[in-house]
C-alpha positions in Angstrom: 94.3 59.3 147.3 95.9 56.1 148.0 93.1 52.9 148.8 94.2 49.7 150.8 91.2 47.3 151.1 91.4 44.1 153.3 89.2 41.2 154.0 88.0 38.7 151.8 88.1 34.8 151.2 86.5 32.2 151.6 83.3 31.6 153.3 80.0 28.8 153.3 76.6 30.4 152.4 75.4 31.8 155.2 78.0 33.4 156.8 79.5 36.7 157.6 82.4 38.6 156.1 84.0 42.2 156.6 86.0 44.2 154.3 88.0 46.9 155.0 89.4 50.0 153.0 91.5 52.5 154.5 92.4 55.7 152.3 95.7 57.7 152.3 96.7 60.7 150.7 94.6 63.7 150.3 91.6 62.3 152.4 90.2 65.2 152.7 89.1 66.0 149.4 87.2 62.4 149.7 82.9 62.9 149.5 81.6 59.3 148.6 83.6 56.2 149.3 82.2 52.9 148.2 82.3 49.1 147.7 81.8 47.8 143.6 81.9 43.6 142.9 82.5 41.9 139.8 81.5 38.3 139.5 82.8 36.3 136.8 81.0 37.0 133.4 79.3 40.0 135.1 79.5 43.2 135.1 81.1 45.5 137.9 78.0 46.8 139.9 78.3 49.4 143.1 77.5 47.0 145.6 77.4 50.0 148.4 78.2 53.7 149.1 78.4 56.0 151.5 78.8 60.3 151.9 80.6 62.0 154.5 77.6 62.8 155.9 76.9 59.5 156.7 73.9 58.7 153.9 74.1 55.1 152.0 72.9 53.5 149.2 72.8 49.7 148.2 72.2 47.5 145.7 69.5 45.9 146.2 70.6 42.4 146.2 72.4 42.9 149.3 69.7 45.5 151.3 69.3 43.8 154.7 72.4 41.7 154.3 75.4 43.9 153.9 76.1 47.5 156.2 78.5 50.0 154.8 79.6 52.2 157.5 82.9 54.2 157.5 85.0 56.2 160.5 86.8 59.6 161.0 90.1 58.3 159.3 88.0 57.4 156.0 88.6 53.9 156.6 85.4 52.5 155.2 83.9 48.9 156.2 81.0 46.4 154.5 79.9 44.2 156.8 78.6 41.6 154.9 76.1 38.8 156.5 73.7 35.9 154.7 76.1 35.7 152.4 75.1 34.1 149.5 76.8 31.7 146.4 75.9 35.0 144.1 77.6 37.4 146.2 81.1 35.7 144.8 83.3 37.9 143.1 85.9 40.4 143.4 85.5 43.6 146.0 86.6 46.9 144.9 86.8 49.5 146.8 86.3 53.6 145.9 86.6 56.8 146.7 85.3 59.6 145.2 86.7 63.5 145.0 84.9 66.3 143.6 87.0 65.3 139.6 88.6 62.0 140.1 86.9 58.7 141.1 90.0 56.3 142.7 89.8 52.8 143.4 91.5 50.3 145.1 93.0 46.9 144.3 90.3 44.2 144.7 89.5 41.4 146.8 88.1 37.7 146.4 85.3 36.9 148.0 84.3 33.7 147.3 81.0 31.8 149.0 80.6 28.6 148.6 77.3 26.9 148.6 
């Protein structure tokens, strides 16, 4: 399973972002796919996932804010809105067979306040 995640940069508090991953590969064998951050100093947390059947779970910094939602082609999306100075850091996405967790390259998302 190949990840390619998209989106990202720079944005005021406040305003709206949306990140993209689209998987490749074996994408059938794929069950949860997900968004983790890491802000500087921080540790990596899961921001967001969601199963193929469609359940999510959030952190809950970013419940109300941030949708994960994710199509037929396993192309997951966070919509993120509200954003906040604290939501800086870098995106990564994931994707989760029944042994291997896979991750993608991450993205900077930066909001300044």
């Amino acid at each position: 399973v190949q990840l390619q995640a998209y989106g990202g940069g720079l944005v005021q508090a406040g305003g709206s972002l949306r990140l993209s991953c689209r998987a490749s590969g074996s994408i059938f064998r794929i069950n949860r796919m997900g968004w983790y951050r890491q802000a500087p100093g921080k540790q990596r947390e899961l921001v967001a996932s969601i199963s193929t059947g469609g359940s999510t779970n959030y952190v809950d910094s970013v419940k109300g804010r941030f949708t994960i939602s994710r199509d037929v082609k396993n192309t997951v999306y966070l919509q993120m809105n509200v954003l906040k100075p604290e939501d800086t850091g870098v995106y990564y996405c994931t994707a989760d067979t029944r042994n291997t967790n896979y991750w993608g390259q991450g993205t900077q998302v930066t909001v300044s306040s």
